[in-house]
PABATI-870614 format. One line per field, with one value per residue (C-alpha): x, y, z. Coordinates in nm, 2 decimals, padded with zeros to 4 digits. Layout:
N
u <- X:...;
v <- Y:...;
w <- Z:...;
END
This chain:
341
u <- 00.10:-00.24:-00.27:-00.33:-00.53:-00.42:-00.67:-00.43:-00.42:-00.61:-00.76:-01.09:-01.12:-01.44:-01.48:-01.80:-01.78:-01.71:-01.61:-01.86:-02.15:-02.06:-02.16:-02.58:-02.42:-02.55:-02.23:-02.20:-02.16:-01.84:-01.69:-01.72:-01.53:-01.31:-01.24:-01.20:-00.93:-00.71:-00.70:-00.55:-00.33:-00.17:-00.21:00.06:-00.14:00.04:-00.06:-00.20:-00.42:-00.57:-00.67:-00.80:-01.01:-01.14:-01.23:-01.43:-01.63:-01.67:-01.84:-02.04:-02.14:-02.26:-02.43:-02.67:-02.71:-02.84:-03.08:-03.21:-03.06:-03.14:-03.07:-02.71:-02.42:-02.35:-02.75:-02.70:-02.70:-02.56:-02.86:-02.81:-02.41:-02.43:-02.70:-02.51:-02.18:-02.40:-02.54:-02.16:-02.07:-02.36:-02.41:-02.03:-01.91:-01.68:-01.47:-01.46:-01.15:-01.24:-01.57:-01.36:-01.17:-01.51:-01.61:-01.26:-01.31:-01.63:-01.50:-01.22:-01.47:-01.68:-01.38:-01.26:-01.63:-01.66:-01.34:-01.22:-01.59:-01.73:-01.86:-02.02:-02.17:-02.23:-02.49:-02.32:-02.27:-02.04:-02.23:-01.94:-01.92:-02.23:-02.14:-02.01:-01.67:-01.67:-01.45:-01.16:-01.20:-00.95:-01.04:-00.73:-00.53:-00.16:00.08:00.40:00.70:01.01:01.35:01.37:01.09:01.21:01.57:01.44:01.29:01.58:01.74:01.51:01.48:01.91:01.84:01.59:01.85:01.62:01.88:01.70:01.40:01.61:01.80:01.48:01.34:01.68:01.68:01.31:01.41:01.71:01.60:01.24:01.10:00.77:00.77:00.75:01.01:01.25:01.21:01.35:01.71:02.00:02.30:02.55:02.35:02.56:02.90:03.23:03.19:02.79:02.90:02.86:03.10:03.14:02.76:02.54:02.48:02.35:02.20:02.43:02.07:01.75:01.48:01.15:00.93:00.54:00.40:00.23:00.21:00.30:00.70:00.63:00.87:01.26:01.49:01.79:01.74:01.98:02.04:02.19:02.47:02.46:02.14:02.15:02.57:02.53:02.23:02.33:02.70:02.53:02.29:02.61:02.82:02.55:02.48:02.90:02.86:02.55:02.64:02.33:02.39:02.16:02.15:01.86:01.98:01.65:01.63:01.28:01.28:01.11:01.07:01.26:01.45:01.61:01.70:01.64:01.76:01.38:01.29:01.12:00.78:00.45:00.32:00.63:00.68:00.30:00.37:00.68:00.46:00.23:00.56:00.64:00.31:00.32:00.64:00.60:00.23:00.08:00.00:00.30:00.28:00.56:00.45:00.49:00.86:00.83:00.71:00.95:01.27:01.09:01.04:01.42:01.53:01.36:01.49:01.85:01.77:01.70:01.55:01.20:01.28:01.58:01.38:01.10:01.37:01.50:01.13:01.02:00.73:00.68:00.71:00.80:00.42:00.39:00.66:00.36:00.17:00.43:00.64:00.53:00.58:00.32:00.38:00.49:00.76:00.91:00.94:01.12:01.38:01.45:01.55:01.69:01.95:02.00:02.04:02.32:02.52;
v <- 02.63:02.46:02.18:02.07:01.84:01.67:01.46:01.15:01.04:00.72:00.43:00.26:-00.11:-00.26:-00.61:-00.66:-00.99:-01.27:-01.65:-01.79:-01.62:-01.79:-02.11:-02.01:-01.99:-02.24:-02.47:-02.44:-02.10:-02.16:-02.45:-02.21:-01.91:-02.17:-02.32:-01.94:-01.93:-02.26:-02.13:-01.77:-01.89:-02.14:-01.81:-01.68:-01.38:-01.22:-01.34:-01.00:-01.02:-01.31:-01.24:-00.89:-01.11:-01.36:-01.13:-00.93:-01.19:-01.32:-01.01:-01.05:-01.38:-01.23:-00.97:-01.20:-01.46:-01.21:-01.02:-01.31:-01.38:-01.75:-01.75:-01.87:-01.59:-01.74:-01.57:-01.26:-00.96:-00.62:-00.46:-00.73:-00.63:-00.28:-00.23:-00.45:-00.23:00.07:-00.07:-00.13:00.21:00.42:00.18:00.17:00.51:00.33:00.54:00.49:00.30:00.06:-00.01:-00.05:-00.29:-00.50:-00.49:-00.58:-00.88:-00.97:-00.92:-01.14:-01.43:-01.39:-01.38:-01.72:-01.88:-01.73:-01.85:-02.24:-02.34:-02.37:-02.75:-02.70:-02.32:-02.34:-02.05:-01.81:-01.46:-01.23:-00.92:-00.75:-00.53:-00.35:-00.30:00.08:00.13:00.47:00.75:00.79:01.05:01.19:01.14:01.23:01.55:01.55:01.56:01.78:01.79:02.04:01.95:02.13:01.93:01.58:01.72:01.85:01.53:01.33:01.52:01.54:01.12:01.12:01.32:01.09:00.84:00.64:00.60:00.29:00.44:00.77:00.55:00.38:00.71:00.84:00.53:00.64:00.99:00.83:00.53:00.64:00.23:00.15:00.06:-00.36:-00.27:-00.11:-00.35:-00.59:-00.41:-00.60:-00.46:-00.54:-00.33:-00.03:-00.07:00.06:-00.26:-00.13:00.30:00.44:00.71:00.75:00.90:00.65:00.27:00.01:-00.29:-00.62:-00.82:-00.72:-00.68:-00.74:-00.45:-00.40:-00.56:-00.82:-01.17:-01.31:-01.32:-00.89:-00.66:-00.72:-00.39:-00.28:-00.03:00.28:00.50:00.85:00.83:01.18:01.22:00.83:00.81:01.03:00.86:00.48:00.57:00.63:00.33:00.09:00.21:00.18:-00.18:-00.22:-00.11:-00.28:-00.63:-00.63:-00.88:-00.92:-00.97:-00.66:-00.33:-00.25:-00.59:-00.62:-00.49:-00.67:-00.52:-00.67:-00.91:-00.60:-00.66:-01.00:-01.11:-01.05:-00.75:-00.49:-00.57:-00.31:-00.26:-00.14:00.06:00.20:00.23:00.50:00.66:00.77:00.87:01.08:01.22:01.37:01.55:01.69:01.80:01.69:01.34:01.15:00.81:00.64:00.68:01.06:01.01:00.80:01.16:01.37:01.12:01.19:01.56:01.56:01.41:01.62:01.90:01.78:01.79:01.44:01.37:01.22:00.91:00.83:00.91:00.68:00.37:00.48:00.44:00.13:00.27:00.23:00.54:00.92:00.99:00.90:01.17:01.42:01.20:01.21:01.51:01.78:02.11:02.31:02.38:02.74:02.67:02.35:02.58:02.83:02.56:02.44:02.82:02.86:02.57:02.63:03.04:02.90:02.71;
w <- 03.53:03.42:03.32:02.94:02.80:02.57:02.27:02.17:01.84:01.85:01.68:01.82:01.80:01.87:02.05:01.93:01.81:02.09:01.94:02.17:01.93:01.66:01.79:01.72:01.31:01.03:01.06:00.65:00.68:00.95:00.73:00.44:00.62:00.74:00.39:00.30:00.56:00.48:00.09:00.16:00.42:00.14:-00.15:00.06:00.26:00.51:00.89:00.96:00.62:00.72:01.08:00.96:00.71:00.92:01.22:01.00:00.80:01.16:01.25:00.91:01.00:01.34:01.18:00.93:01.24:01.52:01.26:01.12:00.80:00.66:00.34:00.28:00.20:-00.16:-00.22:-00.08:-00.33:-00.35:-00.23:00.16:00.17:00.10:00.35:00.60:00.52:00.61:00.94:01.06:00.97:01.14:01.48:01.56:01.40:01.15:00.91:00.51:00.58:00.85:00.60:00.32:00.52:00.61:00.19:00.10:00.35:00.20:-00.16:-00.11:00.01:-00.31:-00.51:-00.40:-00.38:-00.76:-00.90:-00.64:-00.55:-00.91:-00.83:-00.53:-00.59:-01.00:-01.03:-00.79:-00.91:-00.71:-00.61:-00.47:-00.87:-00.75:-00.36:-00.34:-00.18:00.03:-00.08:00.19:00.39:00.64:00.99:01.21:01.23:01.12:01.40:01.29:01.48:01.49:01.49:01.79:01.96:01.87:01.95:02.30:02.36:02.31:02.53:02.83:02.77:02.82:03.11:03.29:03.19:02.95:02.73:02.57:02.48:02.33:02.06:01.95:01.89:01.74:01.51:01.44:01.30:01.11:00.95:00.90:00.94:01.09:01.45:01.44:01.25:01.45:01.73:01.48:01.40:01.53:01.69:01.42:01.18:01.34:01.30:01.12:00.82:00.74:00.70:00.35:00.34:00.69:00.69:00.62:00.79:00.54:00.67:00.59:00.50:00.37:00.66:00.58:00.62:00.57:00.19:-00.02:00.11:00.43:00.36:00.31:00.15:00.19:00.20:00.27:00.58:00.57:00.85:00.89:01.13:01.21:01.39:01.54:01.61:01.99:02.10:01.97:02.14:02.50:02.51:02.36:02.66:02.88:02.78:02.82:03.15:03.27:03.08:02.88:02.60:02.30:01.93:01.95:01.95:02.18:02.37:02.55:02.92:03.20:03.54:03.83:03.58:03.33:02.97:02.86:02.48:02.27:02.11:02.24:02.24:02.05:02.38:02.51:02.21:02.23:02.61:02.48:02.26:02.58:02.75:02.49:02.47:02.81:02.73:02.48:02.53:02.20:02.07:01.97:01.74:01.59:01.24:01.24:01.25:00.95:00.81:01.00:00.83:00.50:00.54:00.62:00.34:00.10:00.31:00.23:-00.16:-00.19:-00.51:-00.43:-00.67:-00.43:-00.12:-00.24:-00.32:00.00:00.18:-00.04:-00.24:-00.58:-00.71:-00.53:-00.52:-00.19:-00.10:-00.12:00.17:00.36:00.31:00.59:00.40:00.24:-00.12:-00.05:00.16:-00.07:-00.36:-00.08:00.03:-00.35:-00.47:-00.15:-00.17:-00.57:-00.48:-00.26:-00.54;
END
């Protein structure tokens, strides 16, 4: 049998910007990023938001200092940005989004030295109005999975007795979260007290999922029992049997030690995601099963308003991003199912 290669599904970072670089900066320029900094950290911006932020106005800082730029930020115009916005994208192969990312960086620093720095910058105009914003355009394919290929690799994970790594990817399918996550449900979350009509587990508390601010978006987390009851059943009685004590439902695993009482860790979760890869023979990421749980739904006749309070959007426009069905065969399954009543 040859062999397959296979093109993972990837996202490049670039290191391009060492700390240490920053020390040939005008020192105004740092105490004004840092300034920058304190004030969204007390606005309440996630910790994510503001690391983003500051790593890329770092690299924008970079930028001006190794080409020569001497006049300070606060007189830079659209014409300086846009043109520095262009040179990120064309020397390190940066999509729309990435860019967008840099100009919403840079957009949110004129913003605050517009409207909190009046006194000390009164003639300051924000360019930011007249810097373009690149059109979003799709760089990765769409990975689509099959019942059957989830299904067949849950089962080969049971077989190699990775019975851990099986119920996080069962709670993946059923509960349709992102992956930090589901490293974050507790082991209580799953039992007889938390069941909706013996078919449905409802979180006891809110968990606090990806959003605004730095406190995110709290929702209650539901979970089809049907598709996560055999795999959650096998890793419980394997923890029974092994004493492995945690809150965690997936507690961290450390080789030579075993299970120790921390959640499973990103990297292990990323490390999984390779794993799965190589079984299944075509580029598996965790957020595809964030489509596959919202494909399912709508294949159950779930109205996309519920699937979208379900999923914690704002409104069930986001079920077209997400649902993986052509048009053709939606309309097939809806006069299927209403054929059948």
């Amino acid at each position: 049998m040859s062999k397959r290669t296979i093109h993972k599904r990837s996202t490049v970072y670039h290191h391009i910007c060492a700390k240490e670089r920053l020390r040939f900066a005008d020192p105004a320029e740092l105490q004004l990023l840092d300034d920058y900094q304190n004030f969204i950290t007390a606005s309440g911006k996630s910790p994510s938001t503001i690391s983003s932020y500051r790593y890329d106005l770092n690299l924008y800082l970079d930028f001006r200092t190794k080409n020569g730029h001497t006049k300070p930020f606060v007189t830079e115009g659209a014409r300086e940005i846009t043109e520095a916005l262009s040179w990120f994208g064309s020397t390190y192969n940066w999509s729309s989004s990435r860019i967008r990312r840099m100009r919403a960086a840079i957009s949110s620093l004129a913003s605050y030295i517009k409207d909190h720095r009046p006194e000390d910058f009164p003639h300051y105009e924000n360019p930011m109005e007249n810097v373009p914003n690149p059109p979003v355009s799709k760089v990765r394919d769409d990975v689509v999975f099959s019942h059957d290929e989830i299904f067949g690799l849950l089962d080969e994970l049971t077989k190699l007795g990775q019975l851990h790594k099986a119920c996080m990817l069962a709670l993946a399918i059923s509960c349709g979260r992102r992956k930090q996550e589901l490293i974050r449900m507790k082991t209580d979350y799953f039992t007889g007290i938390n069941l909706i009509n013996e078919s449905i587990y409802k979180t006891p508390e809110t968990v606090i999922t990806k959003g605004h601010g730095k406190n995110g978006k709290k929702l209650y987390v539901y979970t089809v029992k049907s598709t996560f009851d055999p795999f959650l059943k096998r890793w419980m009685y394997y923890r029974s049997e092994h004493g492995i004590e945690s809150e965690w439902l997936v507690p961290r695993f450390v080789p030579g030690t075993g299970f120790v009482d921390e959640p499973t860790p990103i990297s292990s979760m990323d490390s999984w995601a390779d794993t799965f890869t190589r079984i299944l023979g075509k580029p598996f990421y965790w957020h595809s099963m964030r489509h596959y749980f919202t494909t399912s739904l709508s294949e159950a006749g779930l109205p996309w308003e519920l699937i979208a309070d379900v999923q914690g959007w704002e409104g069930s426009r986001m079920c077209t991003t997400y649902i993986d069905k052509e048009t053709g065969r939606l309309m097939a399954s809806y006069f299927e199912c209403n054929n059948r009543s």
